[in-house]
N, C-alpha and C positions, 0 to 999 in steps of 0.2 A: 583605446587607452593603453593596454599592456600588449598591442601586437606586435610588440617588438621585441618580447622576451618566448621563449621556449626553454622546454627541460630536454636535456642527451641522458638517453637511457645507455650506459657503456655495459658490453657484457663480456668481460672477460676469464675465458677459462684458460686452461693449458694449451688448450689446439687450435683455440679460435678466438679472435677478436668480434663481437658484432655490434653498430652502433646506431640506435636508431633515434632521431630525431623529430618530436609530437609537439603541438601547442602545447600553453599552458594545463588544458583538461586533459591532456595525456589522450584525447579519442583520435584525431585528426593526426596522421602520419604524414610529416612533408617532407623526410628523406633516411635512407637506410641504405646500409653498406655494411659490408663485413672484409673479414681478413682475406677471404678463398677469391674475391671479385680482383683484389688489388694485387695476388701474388701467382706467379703459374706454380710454384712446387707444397704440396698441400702439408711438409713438415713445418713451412714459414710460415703458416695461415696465424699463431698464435704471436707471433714475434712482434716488437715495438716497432720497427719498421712498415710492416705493414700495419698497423694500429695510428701510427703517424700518419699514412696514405690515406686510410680511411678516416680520418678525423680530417681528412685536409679536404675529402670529398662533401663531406656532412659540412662542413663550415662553407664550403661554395655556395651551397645550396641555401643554407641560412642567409647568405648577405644576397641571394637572388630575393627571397624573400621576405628582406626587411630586419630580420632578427639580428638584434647584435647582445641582447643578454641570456643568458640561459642558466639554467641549472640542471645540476651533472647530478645522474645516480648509478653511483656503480655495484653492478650485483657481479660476484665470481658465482661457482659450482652450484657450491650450499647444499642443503639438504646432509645425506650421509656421506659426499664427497666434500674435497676441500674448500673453508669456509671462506680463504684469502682469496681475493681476485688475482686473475693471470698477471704477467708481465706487460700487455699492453694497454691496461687500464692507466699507467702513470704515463707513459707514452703518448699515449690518445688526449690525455687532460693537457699536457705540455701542448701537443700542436695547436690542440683549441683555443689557447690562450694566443698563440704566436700569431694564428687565422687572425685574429683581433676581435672576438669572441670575449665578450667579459663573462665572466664565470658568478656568480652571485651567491651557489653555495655547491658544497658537495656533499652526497650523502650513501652511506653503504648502504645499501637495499638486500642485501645477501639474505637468502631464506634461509632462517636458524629451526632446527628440527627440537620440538619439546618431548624428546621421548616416544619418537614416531617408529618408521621400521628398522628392523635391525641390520648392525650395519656387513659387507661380504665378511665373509672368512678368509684369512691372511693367506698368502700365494707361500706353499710350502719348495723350494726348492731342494733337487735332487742332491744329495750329498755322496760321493764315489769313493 
């Protein structure tokens, strides 16, 4: 009845794009890709470009599959690093859409810290 829909886990941080693609139960992985597979220089691994390549791989896969609706959850950092997803998390949702991907919903999944560990000590730079 619904195997034509699946959730994208998008994980985007600063340095890296990763995107993986599960049924609906989230147990069953039927395709994953990241930024460092699509790009040879590892400063680009977090970049839109290659977050666009990688969504454009993850959607092949899906239409070999059957899936044409999904639902998107984007987690950045979180924790005591940054709580905003990377630059390739809007990137990745754009080429999904253009794949011909219907999107059904989006949802930040970012893990929020309730007063957990504390967070580094500020990087003091030398002054001359």
């Amino acid at each position: 009845m619904n195997n034509n829909r699946g959730i994208v886990h998008i994980y985007a941080s600063r340095n890296n794009t990763i995107i993986l693609l599960t049924d609906l139960t989230g147990a069953e992985t039927i395709a994953k890709c990241s930024g460092g597979i699509m790009v040879k220089a590892q400063h680009k691994e977090g970049s839109p470009y290659a977050a666009m390549k990688v969504a454009e791989v993850v959607a092949s896969k899906a239409k070999e599959r059957g899936i044409n609706e999904v639902f998107v959850k984007v987690r950045g950092e979180g924790g005591i690093k940054p709580k905003n997803p990377g630059q390739g998390a809007e990137a990745a949702i754009l080429s999904l859409t253009r794949q011909g991907l219907r999107i059904r919903a989006i949802e930040n999944v970012t893990p929020i810290p309730h007063n957990g560990t504390r967070r580094k000590k500020r990087h003091r730079s030398k002054k001359s």
